[in-house]
N, C-alpha and C positions, 0 to 999 in steps of 0.2 A: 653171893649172887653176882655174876657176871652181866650188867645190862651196858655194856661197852657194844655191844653189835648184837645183831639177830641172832647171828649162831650161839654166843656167848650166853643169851638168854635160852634158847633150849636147851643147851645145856646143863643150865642150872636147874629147868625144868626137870629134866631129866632126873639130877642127881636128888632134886627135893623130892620127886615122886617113888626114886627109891627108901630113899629117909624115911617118909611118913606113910610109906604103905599106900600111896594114891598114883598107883605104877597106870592102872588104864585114863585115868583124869591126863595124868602125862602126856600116855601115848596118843591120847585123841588130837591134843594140843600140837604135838609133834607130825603128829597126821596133817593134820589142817598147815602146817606151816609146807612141809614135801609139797602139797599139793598146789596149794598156793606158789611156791616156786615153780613149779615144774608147767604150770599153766601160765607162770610169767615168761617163762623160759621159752614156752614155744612161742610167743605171742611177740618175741623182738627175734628170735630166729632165724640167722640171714643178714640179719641189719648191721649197717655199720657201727662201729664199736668207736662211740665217741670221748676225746680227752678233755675231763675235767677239773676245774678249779674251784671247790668250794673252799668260799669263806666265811669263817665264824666272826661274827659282828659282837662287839663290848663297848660299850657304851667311851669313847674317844679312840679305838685301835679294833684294829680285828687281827686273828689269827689263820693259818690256813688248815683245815681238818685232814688228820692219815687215814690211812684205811684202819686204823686203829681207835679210832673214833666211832664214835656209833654214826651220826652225819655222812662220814666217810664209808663206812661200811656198807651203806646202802649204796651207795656207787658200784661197789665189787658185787654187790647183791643182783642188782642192774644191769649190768654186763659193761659199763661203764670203764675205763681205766680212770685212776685217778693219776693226775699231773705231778703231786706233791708226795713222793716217795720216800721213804727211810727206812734206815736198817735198825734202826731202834724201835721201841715199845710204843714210845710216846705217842701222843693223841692227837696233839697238835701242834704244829713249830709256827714260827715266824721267820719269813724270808722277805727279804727287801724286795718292790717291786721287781728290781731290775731282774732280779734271778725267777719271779713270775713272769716275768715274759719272755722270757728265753723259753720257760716251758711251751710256751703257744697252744696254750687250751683252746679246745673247738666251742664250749660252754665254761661260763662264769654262774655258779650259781652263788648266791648271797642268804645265812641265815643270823640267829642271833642267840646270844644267852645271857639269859638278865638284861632287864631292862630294853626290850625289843625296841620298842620305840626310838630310844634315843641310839641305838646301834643302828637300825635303819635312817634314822635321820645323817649318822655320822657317813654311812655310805654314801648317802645323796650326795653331799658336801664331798667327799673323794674321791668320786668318780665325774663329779661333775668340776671341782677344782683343780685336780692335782693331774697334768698335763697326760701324764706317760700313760694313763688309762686309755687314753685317743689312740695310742698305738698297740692296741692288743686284738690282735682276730676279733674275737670272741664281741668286743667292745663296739669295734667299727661294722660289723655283721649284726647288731641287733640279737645275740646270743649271751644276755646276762639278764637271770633271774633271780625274784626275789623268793624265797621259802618261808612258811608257813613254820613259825621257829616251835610250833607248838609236837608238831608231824619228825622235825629236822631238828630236835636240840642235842642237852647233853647225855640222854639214857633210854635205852631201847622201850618203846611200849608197845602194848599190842594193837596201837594204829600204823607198826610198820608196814600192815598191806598200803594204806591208801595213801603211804610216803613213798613206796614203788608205783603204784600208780602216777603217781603226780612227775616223779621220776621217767616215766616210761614217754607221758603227753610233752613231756621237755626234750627230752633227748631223741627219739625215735617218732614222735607225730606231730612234733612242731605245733600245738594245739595250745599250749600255754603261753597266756600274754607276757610280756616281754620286760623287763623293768627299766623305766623311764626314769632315769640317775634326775633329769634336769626337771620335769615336774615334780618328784616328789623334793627337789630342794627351794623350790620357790615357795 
């Protein structure tokens, strides 16, 4: 069972509904997901196609998520580019700030895995300490968001609709509040 991204789970849907003989349970599911795209699709249509950076937050470090991540995935799902590109499989690397900011992402989003708390608190503290953050677009613009690591973790579920949504109010309708690196460290 492939739950590394959206498609990866129809997928498996797919292949499970041929296995056990539950081919139309599949297809309804497979239906509802086409549809659900294609109504996302028209809905950001036109709109600028903005570059992003998310980060995976662990309780003293974070990582930065590919499109090979599920996190990531919903980026590509989104119409989103993601910043953090590889020719390999992997899910998520670690680059030094410096080579993050060379990217100049338009949005900074921020999620966690295991132990969400203390990985959001670790944000606070490095976004709010560690200088080179001040010089990022994304930072100086009020364009770094915190995710719901519930929506945003490490394996696809079928609240992927309303992790595009919350996706779409960040990137495209400017509707979602903002994260405040310096309140939430005090």
């Amino acid at each position: 069972i492939d739950l590394q991204s959206v498609d990866g789970m129809y997928e498996s849907i797919e292949m499970l509904g041929k296995k056990y003989g539950a081919q139309e349970a599949a297809d309804e599911l497979i239906g509802e997901y086409e549809k659900t795209m294609e109504d996302f699709r028209k809905s950001v249509e036109g709109k600028d196609t903005p570059k992003v950076l998310m980060l995976m937050g662990l309780p003293g470090a974070y990582i930065e998520c590919t499109s090979n991540s599920y996190a990531g995935s919903l980026l590509d799902l989104a119409g989103a580019q993601n910043v953090v590109q590889v020719d390999t499989i992997e899910n998520f690397v670690s680059w030094n700030t410096e080579e993050l900011l060379a990217l100049d992402p338009d949005v900074i989003l921020l999620t966690a895995h295991g132990l969400p708390d203390q990985a959001m608190e670790m944000f606070a503290e490095e976004f709010t300490t560690n200088d080179i953050w001040k010089h990022f677009r994304a930072v100086s613009e009020n364009k770094v968001y915190q995710l719901d690591y519930q929506l945003f973790g490490m394996s696809c579920t079928f609240d992927w609709p309303e992790a595009l949504e919350v996706l779409k109010e960040i990137l495209y309708e400017g509707t979602y509040s903002a994260y405040d690196a310096e309140a939430a460290y005090e």
